[in-house]
N, C-alpha and C positions, 0 to 999 in steps of 0.2 A: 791322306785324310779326306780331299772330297771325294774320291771314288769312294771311300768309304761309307761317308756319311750320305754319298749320291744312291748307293745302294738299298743303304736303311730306308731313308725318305719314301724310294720306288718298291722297297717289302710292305712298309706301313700302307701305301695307299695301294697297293694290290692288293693284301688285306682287307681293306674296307672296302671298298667295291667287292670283294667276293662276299663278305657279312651282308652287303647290304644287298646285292642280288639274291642269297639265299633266304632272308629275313621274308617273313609274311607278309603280304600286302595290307594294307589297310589304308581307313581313311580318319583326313584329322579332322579332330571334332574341337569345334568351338567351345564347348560350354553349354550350357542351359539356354534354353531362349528365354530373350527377353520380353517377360511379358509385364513390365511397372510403366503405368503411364508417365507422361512428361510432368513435373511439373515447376510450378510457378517461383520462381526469385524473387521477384519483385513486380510492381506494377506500378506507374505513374499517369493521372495519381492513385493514390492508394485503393483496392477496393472496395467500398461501401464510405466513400470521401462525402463531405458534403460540402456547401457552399459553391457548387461547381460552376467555373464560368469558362476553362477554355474551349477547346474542338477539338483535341486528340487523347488519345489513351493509349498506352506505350506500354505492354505487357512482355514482360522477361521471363524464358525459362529455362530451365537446367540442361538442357540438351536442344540438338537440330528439332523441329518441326514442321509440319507441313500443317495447311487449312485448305479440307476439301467439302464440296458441296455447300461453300460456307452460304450463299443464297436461298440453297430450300432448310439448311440447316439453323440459320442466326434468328434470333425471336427479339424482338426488340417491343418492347412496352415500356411507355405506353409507343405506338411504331411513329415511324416516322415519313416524313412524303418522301427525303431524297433517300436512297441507299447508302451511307456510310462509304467511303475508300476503303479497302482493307487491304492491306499488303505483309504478307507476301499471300498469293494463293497460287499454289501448285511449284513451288519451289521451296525448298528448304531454308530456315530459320530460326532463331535463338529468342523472334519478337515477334509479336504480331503489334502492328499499328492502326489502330481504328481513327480515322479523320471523319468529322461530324460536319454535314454540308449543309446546316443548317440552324438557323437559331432556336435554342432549348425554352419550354417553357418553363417561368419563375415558380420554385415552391412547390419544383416535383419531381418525385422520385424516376430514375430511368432505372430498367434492368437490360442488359445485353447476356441474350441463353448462347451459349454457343452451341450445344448439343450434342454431337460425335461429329462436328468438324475438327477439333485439333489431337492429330496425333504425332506419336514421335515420328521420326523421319524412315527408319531403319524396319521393323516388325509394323507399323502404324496401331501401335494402342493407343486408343482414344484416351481422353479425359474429356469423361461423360461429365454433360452437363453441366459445365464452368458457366458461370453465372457472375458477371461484374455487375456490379450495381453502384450508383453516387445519385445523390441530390444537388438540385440547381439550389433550394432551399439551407434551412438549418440542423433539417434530422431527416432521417431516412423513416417512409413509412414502413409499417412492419405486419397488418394486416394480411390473410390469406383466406382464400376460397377456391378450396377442393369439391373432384366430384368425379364422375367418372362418364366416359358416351359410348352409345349404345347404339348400334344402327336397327332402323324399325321392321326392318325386312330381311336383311341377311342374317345367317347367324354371326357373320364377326363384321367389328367395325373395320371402315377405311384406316386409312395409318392420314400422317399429315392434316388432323384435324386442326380448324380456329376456334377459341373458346375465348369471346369479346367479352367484354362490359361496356356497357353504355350508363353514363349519368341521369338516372328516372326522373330526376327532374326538367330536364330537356330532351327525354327520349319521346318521340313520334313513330309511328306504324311505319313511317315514309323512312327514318335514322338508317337502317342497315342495308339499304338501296343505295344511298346517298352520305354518305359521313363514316369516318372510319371511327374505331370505339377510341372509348379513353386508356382501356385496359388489354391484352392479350396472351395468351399463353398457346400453345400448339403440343399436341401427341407426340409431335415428332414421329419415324417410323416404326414403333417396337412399344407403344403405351395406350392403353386405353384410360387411364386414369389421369388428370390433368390438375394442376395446383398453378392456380393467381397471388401470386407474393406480392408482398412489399405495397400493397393496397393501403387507401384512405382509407377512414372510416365514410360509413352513406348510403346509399341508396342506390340500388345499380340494378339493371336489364342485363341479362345472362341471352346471350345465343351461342350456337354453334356452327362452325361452317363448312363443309368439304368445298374451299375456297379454290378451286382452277384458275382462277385471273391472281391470284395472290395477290386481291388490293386490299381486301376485309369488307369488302361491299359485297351485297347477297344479288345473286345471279341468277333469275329460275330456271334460267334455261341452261345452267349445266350444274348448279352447285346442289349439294342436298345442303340441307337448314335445321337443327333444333333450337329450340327457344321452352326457357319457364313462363307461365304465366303469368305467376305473382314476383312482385321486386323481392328484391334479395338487400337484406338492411345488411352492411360489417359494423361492427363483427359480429360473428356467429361461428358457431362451429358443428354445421352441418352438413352431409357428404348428400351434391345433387346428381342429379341421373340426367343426361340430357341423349333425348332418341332423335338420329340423324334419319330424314326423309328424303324422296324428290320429288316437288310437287308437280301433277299434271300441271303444266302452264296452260295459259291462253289460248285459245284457237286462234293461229293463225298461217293462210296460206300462201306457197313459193307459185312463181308462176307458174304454169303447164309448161314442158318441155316435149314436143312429139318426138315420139320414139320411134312408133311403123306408121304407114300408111292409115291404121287405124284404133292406133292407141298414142295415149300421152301420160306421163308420169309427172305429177305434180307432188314437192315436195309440203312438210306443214310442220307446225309444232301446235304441241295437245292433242285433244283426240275428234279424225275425222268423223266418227260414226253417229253423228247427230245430225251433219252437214248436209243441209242443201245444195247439191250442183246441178246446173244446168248450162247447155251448150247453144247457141246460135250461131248459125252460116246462114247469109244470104238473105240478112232479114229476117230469119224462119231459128223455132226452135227444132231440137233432132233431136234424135233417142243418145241417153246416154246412159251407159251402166258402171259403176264404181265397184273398182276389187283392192284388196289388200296388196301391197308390191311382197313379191314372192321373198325377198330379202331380209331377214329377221332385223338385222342390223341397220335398216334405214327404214325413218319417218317418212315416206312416200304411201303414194295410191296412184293406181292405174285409172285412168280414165277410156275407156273402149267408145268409139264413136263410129258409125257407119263411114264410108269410104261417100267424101262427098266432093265437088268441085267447087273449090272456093279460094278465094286468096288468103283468106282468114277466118280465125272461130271466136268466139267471144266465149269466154269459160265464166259464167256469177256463181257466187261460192255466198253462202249465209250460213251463221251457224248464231243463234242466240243475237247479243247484238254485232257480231264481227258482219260485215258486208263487204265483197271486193270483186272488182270486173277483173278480167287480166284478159287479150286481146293475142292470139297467137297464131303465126303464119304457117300456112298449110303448103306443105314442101310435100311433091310426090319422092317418095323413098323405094330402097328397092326391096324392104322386107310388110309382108304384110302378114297378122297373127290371124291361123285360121285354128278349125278346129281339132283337138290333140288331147287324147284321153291318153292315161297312165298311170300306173299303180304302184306307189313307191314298196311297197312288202310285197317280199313272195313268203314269210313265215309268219302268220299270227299267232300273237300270244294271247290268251284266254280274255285278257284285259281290254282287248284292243278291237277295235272295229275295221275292216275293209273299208278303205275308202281310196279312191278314184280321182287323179285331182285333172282338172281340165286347162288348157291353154287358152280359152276364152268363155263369155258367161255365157250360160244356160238359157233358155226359153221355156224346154219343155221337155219331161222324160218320162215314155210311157214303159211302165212297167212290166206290161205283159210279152215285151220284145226282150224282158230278161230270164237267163234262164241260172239256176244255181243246182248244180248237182255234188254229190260226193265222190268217192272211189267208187263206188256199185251201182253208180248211173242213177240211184236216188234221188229226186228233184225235192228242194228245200224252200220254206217258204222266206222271206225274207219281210224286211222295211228298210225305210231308206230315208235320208234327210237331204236337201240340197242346200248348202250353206254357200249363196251366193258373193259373201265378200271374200271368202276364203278360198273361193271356184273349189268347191271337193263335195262329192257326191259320197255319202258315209252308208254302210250297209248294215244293217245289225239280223243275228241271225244266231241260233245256237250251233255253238261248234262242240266239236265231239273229238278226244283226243287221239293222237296218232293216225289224222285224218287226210283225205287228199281231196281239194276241192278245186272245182273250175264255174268260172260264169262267162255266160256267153251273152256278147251283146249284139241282140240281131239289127241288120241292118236298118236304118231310120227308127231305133230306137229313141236317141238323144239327138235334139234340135237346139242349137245355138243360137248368138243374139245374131248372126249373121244369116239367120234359115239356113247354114248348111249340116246335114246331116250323116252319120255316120256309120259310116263300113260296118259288114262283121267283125268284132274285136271278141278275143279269149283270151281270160287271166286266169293263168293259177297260183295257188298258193295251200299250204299243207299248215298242219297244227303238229305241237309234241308232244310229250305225253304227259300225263298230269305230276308225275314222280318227278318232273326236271323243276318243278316250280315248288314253293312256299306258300305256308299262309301264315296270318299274322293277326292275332288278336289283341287289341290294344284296351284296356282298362282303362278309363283317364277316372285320377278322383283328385278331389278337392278345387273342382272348377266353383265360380264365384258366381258366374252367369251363362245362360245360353241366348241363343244357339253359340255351337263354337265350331270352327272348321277344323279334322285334323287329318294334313297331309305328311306323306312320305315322298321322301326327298333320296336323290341318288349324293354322290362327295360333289359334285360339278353343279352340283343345286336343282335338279331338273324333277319338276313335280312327277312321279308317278301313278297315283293313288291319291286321291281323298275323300271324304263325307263327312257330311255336316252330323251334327248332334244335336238334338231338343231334350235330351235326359241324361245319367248317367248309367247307360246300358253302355255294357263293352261292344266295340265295334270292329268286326270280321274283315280284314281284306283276302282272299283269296285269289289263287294261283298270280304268287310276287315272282318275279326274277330274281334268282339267287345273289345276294349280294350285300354289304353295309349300307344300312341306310340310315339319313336322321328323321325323327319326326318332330313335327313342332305345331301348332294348337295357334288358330285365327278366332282370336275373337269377333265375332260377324255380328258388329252392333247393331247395325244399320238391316240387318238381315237380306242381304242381296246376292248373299254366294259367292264373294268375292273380298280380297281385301283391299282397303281403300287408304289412301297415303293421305297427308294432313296439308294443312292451307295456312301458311305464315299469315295473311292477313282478315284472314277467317280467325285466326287463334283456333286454329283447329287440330287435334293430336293425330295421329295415324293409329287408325284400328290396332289395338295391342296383340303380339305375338309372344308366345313363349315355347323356345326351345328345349326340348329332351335333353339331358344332363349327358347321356348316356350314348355311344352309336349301337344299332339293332342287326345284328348278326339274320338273316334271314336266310335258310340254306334247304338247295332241293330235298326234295320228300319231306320237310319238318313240318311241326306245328309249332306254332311261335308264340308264346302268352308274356306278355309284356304289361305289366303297371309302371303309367305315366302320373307320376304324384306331382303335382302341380305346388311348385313352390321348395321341394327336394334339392 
């Protein structure tokens, strides 16, 4: 009988190993994924408790979770100086416990946002926006003020905006420099629209902050700002608009730092272009010439000074009433900037001007040492601008398409701040045909006022094109780079051809902009007829 049933046993599982080797492969599937946030069991104390006197809050909920990002995510109004404990963060849990390091003011409502920090442990779905709220007091305020922000210059706003309140009857010009608000709500990263709960009734100052230090104190020198002008009574139920700026700051300048033997880079914040400099060695002032630092992305300027022998220079800097000496030692180095011509295109587009940028500033450039020819040895006349902060000598000249051009710089044409003068130099550069480009005629109706500015903009924001307006005549750009573009309309109040950013303690707005609903297809050989309805 066991040989027997020894046999059976070894047919059944040879059997099944053969079933199971010849059976199809496949893979095992779970189930659906989970996508149901976490949520809450309970919470001690309760949420929206009042009378509230102790320092912890002990939230419970149906499953494991985690709290991530919980510092740029947590909104706490009205905020607080210390940071709250919160545990667990970045480990898994059934609770979160909020410990409060500090003592609560009497007879007022707190909200703690949590935002899309708590998710479950497993998939991380959030539970957007959990919102505990209790009073120190006998009742929970219930007041709200909605609105929406708007940045003044991009088309879309920052994310992680601050939207304060301040008490009008103790607000000062000096409050959001110095004192945090009574009230705060934040964008978070995914909202342009913003709602203040659980408000008293009263009287309150509205700003807004792209806050970097995240203390709710106004910055100028990195935060942008919007602010209402008129106080805001609750209740009400009005939806505000608040437009984010960055204001030009103060003129003010870093020491010179020598770079070559005959230049020094001096940092600043505001704008140098109004600025008095000058240099002294020796007792004696010297020639000095100021350029733009070639670097888009830093607030610097070059300072170019003759090669002199000195232990030190004296750099005085005035702009308006900013006045400052700065005192800096002259170290022989081993590079010194001479003179260096270059021409960043070898292709122009119809739009665009030749221009020439140099490695030190100009003195003098005579014209008749330049020569501009075509493909058929044609001589062209030209003009020419030398824009000394920028060092770039710009050419202007009618181009002809499917063209080949060269200009010849004859020797001792162009004389530097240094008198040295320069070689024969030849640049070429060619044009395309007219069929590779666009044009683009733009309608604008329903403007309110002129002048108005209206530019074309590439996805990456980069002005292409623009021209001012005094009427509502459609306005022609010609030969565009094939491509989507946005347009959007400067109101140019001030009429200076530029748009100007606003001044917190000016109470000043930034020139209003309004952006095309719409992106502009502009494609080679078309013509483009575009109405821009203002307010569409």
């Amino acid at each position: 009988m066991k040989n027997i049933y020894f046999i059976i046993v070894t047919l059944v599982l040879g059997l099944s190993i053969s079933i199971s080797s010849c059976a199809k492969r496949g893979t095992i599937n779970g189930g659906a994924k989970d996508t149901i946030a976490p949520k809450i069991i309970s919470s001690n104390p309760e949420n929206f408790h009042t009378n509230f006197q102790g320092n912890e809050i002990k939230i419970t909920f149906n499953e494991l979770i985690k709290v991530k990002n919980i510092n740029k995510q947590l909104i706490i109004s009205p905020p607080l100086k210390k940071q709250p404990i919160i545990i667990p963060q970045g480990s898994a849990s059934r609770f979160i416990s909020v410990k409060i390091q500090e003592p609560l003011n009497p007879n007022t409502t707190y909200s703690f946002n949590f935002g899309q920090s708590i998710t479950d442990n497993n998939e991380g779905n959030p539970y957007s926006q959990f919102k505990y709220v209790f009073s120190t007091g006998s009742y929970i305020d219930s007041l709200s003020l909605v609105g929406k922000i708007k940045d003044a210059y991009e088309e879309k706003p920052d994310n992680f905006v601050s939207v304060q309140l301040y008490d009008a009857k103790t607000f000062k010009d000096s409050t959001v420099f110095n004192e945090t608000p009574l009230y705060v709500t934040n964008t978070l990263d995914s909202l342009t629209f913003f709602a203040l709960e659980n408000l008293k009734a009263g009287d309150y100052k509205v700003i807004a902050l792209k806050d970097k230090n995240n203390n709710f104190k106004f910055d100028p020198k990195t935060d942008k700002i919007g602010f209402l002008e008129q106080t805001i009574s609750l209740p009400n139920d009005t939806i505000y608009e608040l437009e984010l700026f960055k204001e030009i700051t103060t003129f003010k300048a870093d020491k010179p730092i020598q770079q070559t033997n005959n230049k020094l880079f001096m940092g600043f914040q505001g704008n140098p272009k109004n600025a008095t400099i000058t240099a002294v060695a020796n007792n004696e002032n010297i020639p000095l010439k100021i350029t733009k630092f070639p670097d888009k992305g830093k607030d610097s300027i070059q300072l170019f000074i003759p090669i002199v022998k000195a232990d030190s220079l004296v750099i005085n800097i005035e702009n308006g009433l900013y006045s400052k000496s700065f005192t800096t030692k002259i170290k022989e180095l081993k590079e010194t900037d001479s003179l260096s011509i270059q021409s960043p295109l070898k292709t122009l587009n119809f739009r665009d001007s030749l221009t020439l940028k140099t490695k030190t500033p100009l003195l003098s450039i005579d014209k008749s040492k330049i020569k501009l020819i075509d493909k058929d040895s044609t001589s062209l006349d030209f003009t020419y601008t030398y824009k000394e902060f920028e060092q770039e000598i710009v050419f202007d000249f009618k181009k002809e398409e499917n063209q080949k051009y060269t200009m010849e710089i004859l020797p001792n044409a162009i004389e530097d701040f240094y008198n040295t003068k320069n070689d024969s130099l030849l640049f070429y550069f060619d044009t395309r045909a007219l069929s590779d480009f666009g044009n683009l005629r733009v309608q604008v109706k329903n403007s309110n006022r002129y002048p108005y500015i209206l530019e074309i903009l590439t996805d990456k924001g980069v002005v292409v094109a623009s021209q001012s307006s005094y009427t509502d005549a459609p306005i022609f750009f010609e030969s565009i780079e094939p491509r989507i573009y946005t347009l959007r309309i400067i109101y140019d109040d001030n009429k200076n051809g530029v748009w100007d950013t606003g001044n917190y303690l000016e109470q000043k707005q930034p020139e209003q902009i309004i952006y095309y609903s719409k992106k502009i297809d502009v494609r080679a050989n078309w013509d483009v007829e575009q109405e821009f309805l203002i307010g569409e």
